[in-house]
C-alpha positions in Angstrom: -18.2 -12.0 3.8 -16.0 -13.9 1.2 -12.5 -14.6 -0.6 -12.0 -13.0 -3.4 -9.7 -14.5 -5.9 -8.0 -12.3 -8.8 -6.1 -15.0 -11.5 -4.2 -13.3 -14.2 -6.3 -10.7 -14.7 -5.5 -8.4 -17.8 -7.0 -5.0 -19.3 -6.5 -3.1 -22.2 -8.1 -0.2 -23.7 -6.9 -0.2 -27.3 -3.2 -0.7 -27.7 -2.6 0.5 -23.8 -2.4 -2.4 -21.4 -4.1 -0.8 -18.1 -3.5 -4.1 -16.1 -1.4 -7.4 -16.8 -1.4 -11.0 -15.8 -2.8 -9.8 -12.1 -2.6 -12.9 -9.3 -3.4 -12.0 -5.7 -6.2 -13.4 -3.1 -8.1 -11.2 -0.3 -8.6 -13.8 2.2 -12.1 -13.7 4.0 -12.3 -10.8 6.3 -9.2 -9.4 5.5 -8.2 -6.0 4.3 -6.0 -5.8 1.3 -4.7 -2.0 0.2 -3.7 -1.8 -3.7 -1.2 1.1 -3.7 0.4 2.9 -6.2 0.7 6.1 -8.0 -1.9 7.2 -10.8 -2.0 6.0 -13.7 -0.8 2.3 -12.0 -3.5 0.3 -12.4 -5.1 -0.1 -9.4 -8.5 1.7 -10.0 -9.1 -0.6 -12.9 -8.2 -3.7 -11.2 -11.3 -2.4 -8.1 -13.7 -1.6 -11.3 -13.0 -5.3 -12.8 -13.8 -6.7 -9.2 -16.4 -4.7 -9.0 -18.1 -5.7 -12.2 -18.2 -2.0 -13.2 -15.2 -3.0 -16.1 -15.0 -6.1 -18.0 -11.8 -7.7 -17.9 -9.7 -8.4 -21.6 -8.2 -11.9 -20.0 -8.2 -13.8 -16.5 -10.9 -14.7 -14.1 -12.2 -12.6 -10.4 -13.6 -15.6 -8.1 -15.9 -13.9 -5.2 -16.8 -16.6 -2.4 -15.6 -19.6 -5.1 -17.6 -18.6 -7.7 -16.7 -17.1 -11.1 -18.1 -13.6 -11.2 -15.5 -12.3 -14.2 -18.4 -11.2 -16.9 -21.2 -10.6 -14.4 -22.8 -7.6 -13.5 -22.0 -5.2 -10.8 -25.6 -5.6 -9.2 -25.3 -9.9 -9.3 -21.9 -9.3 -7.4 -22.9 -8.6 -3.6 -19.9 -6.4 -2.9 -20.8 -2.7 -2.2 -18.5 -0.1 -3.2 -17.5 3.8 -1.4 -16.1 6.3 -4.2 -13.6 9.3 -3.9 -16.6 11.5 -4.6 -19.2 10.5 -1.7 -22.1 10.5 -4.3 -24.9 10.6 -1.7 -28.3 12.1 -2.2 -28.2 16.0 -1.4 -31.8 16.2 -1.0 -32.4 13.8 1.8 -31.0 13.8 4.9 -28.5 11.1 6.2 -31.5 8.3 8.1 -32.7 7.8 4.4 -29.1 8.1 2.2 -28.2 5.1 4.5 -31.3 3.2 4.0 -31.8 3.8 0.3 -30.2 0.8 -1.1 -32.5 -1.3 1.8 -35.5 1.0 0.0 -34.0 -0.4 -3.8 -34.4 -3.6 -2.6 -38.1 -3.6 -1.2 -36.8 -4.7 2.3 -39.4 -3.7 4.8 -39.9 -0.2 6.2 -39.2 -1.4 10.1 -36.3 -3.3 9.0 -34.9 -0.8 7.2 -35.5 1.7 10.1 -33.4 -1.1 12.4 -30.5 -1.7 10.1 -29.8 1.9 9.6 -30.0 3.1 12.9 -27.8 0.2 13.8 -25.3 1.0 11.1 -25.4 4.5 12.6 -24.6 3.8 15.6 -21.7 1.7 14.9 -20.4 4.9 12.9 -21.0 7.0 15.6 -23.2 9.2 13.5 -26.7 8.1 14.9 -27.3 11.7 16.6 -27.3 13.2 13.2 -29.7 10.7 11.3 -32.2 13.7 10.5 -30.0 15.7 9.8 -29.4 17.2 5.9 -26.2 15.5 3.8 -25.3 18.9 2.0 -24.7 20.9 6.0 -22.3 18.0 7.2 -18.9 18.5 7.9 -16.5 15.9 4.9 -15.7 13.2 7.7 -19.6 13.0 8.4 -20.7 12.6 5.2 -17.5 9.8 4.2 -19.5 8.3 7.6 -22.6 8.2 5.7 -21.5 7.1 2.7 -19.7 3.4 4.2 -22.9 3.6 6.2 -24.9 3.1 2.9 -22.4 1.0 2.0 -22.4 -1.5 5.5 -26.2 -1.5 5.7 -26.7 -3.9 2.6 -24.6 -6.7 4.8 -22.1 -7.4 1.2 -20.4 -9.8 0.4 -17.2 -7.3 0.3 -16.1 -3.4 0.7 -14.9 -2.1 -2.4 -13.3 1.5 -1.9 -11.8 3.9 -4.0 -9.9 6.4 -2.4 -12.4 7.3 0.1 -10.0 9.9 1.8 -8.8 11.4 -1.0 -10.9 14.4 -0.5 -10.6 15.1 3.3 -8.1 17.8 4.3 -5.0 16.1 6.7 -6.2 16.1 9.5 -10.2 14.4 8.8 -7.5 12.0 6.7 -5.7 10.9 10.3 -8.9 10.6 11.8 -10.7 8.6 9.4 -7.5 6.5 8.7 -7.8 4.9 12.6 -11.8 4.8 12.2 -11.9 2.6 9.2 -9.6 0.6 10.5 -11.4 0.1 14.3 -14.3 -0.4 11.9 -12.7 -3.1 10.2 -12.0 -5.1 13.1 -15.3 -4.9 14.2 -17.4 -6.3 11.6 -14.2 -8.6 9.9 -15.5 -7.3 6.2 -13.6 -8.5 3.4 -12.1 -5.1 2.0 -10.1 -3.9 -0.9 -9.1 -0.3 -0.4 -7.6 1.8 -3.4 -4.7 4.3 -1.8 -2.0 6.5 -3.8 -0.8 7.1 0.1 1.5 4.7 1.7 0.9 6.1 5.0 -2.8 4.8 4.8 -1.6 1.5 3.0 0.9 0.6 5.8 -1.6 2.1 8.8 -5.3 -0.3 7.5 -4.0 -3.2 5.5 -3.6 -6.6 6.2 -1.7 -7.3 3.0 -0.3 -4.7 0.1 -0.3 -5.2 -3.4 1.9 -2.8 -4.7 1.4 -2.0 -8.6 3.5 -0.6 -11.0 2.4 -0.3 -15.1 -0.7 -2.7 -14.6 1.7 -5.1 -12.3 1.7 -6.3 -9.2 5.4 -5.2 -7.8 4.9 -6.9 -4.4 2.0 -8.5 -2.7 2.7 -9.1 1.6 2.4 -7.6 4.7 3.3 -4.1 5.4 6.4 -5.2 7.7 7.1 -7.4 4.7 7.2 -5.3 2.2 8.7 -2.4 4.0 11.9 -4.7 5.6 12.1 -6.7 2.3 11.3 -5.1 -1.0 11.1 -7.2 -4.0 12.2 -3.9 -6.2 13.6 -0.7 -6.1 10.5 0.7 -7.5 9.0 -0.5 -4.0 11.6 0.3 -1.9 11.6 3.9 -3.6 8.1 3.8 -3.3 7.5 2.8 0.4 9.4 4.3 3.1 9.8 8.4 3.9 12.7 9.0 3.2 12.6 5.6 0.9 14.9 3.4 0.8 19.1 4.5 -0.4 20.3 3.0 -3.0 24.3 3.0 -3.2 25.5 2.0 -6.8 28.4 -0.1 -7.8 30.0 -2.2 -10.2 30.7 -6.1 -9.5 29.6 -9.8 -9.4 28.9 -12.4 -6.7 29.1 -15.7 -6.3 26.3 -17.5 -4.7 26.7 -17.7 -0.7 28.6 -14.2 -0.6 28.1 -12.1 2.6 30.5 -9.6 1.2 30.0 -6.4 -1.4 32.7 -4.6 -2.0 32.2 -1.0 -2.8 35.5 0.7 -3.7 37.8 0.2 -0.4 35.1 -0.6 2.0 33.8 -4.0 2.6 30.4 -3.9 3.2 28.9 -7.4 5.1 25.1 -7.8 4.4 23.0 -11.1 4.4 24.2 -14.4 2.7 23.2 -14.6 -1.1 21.0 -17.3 -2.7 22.1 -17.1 -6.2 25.4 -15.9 -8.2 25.4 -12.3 -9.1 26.9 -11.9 -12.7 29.2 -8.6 -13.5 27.1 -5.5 -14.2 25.6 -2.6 -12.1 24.7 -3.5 -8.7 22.5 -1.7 -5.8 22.8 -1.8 -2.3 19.5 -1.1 -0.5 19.6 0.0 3.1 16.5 2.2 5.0 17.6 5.9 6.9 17.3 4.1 10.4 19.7 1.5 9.4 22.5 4.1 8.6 24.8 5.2 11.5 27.8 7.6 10.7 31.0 6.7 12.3 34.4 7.7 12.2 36.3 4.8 11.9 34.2 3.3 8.6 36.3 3.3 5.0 33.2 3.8 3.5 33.3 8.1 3.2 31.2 10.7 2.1 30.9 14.1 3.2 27.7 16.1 4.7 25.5 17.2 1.9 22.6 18.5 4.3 20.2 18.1 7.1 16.5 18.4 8.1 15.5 18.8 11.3 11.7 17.1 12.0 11.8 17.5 16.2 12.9 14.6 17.9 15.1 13.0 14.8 16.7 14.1 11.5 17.3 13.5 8.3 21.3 13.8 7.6 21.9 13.3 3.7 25.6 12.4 2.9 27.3 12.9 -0.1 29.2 9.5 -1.3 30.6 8.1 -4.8 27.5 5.9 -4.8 25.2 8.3 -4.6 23.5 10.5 -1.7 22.9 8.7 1.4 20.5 9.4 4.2 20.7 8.6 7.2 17.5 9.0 10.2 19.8 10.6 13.1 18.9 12.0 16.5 18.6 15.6 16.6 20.9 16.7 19.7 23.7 16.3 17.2 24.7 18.9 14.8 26.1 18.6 11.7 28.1 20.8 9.1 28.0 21.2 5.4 31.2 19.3 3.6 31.8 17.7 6.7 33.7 14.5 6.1 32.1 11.2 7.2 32.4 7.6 7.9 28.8 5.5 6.7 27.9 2.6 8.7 24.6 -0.2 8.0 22.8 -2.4 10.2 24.5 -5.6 7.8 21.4 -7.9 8.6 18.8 -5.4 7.1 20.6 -4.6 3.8 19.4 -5.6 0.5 20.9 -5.8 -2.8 19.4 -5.4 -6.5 19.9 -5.8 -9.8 20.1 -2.0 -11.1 19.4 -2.2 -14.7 16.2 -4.6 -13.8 15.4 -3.4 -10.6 15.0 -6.6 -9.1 15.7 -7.7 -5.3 18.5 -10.7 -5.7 17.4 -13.5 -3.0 19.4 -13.3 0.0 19.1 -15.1 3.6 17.2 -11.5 3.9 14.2 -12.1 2.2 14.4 -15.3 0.4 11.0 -17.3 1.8 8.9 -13.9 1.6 9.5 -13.7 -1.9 8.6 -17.1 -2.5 5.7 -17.0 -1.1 5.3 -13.6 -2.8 5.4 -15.3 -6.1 2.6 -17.5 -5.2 0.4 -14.5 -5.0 1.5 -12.6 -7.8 
């Protein structure tokens, strides 16, 4: 397996710019997710690794050496579409072994290398069996089987999931991942669904219009967004977003939001007048009596053993992750109530995170990345 290095990579088709000035390294073995809705990006930035696009400007460096204009077959990586795109008329013993076949490798290795791959998929009692009578989680089996067999470089995949119904999703989500840590492949996985991005990756490059938004950990992106686009984007419910008007100096642990003084993490740099937003997750909200900060109830969902309590406040709506065993009525006035460590604060015309005690060295090293 191998590091693959992505240096301000850029596509365009025409006048549209697909993806733009791109920097982000997969570390050996690791498993990096590129997340973000359609149209983002993040296909094209997989096709250009893969060779299967050829990037307008930048460089892809796969185990130190420049691969950026070569082709997809001189690349070692193997890649697993949306689409399976196995062979209906054989069965699954010689879909799995027909890249081995492609490459003249020897009939009684190939028989050994698939029915290990088989077994390490758990699909070795149905290696006779016909591709087009298999159940969609057996034949998205076969297909990284074909893929693991050739021994790449890296795993390329492209929504691999995207296909399966909810609950072959769940499934397959905990078996790529078991799979993962069992062979230590050097993976980039392309995923419109957080829930899959936060459950498999190592690190998550979050794109937005050909960018990279964020590029960390799933804790680290999650607790400390770089952006309201990903703290909208990451979290269910995301992240609230109160709105007020004001400027900071630099070292201020105070945000003033009409009466209320809200405390949240020392800032790193002075905040000049404009429109400000203060960041803070469901869990970190607590309603209280006694707070100046008011609103009243605007609504509630019930999901079993929590709820989601939505408060109406000059801000904006508010919602806030409760426990159920507490009812709630419609216009009810409340008090609102944050966890002060966790809160962040952004620029709201730009959308960007201002550096805080919060999150200051994670976006640093974010930066470094792309």
């Amino acid at each position: 397996m191998a590091e693959i290095r992505v240096e301000h990579l850029r596509k365009e088709f025409g006048d549209f710019v697909a993806v733009q000035d791109s920097t982000f390294t997969v570390e050996d073995g690791s498993f990096l997710a590129l997340l973000g809705p359609s149209g983002c990006g993040k296909t094209t930035t997989l096709r250009m690794i893969a060779g299967l696009e050829l990037p307008t400007g930048g460089a892809i460096r796969l185990a130190g050496e420049d691969v950026t204009y070569r082709r997809a077959s001189e690349r070692d990586i193997a890649f697993v579409f949306q689409l399976f795109a196995l062979y209906p008329h054989m069965n699954v013993r010689a879909n799995i072994g027909f890249p081995l076949l492609a490459q003249g490798v020897p009939k009684a290795e190939i028989k050994r290398r698939v029915e290990e791959t088989a077994k390490l998929l758990q699909i070795d009692h149905i290696l006779d069996r016909p591709v087009s009578g298999l159940a969609g989680g057996d034949r998205q089996r076969v297909a990284l089987g074909r893929a693991i067999v050739r021994r790449p470089k890296c795993f390329l995949m492209d929504e691999p999931l995207g296909t399966l119904d909810a609950e072959f999703r769940e499934v397959m989500v905990r078996e790529l991942r078991e799979l993962h840590n069992r062979i230590h492949a050097t993976t980039v996985y392309v995923t419109h669904d957080q829930i899959e991005a936060m459950a498999m990756a190592d690190k998550i490059a979050v794109m937005n219009h050909g960018v990279v938004e964020q590029f960390g950990t799933p804790q680290e992106i999650y607790d400390r967004p770089a952006s309201m686009y990903v703290a909208d984007f990451i979290g269910s419910p995301p992240m609230n977003f109160i709105r007020f008007n004001g400027g900071l100096p630099r070292g201020a642990r105070i945000a003033r939001i009409g009466v209320a003084a809200i405390e949240m993490p020392e800032l790193r740099e002075e905040v000049a007048p404009g429109d400000l937003a203060l960041g803070v997750r469901p869990e970190h909200v607590r309603l209280v009596d006694s707070s100046p900060l008011r609103g009243a109830i605007y609504g509630s969902e019930y999901l079993g053993t929590n709820q989601i309590v939505t408060v109406e406040t000059e801000g904006g709506l508010v919602r806030a992750r409760l426990p159920a065993d507490h009812g709630y009525t419609i216009g009810e006035p409340v008090g609102l109530a944050f966890k002060s460590e966790r809160l962040s604060l952004f620029e709201a015309r730009s959308g960007r995170a201002i550096r805080s005690a919060l999150h200051e060295g994670e976006l640093r090293r974010e930066a470094r990345h792309g």
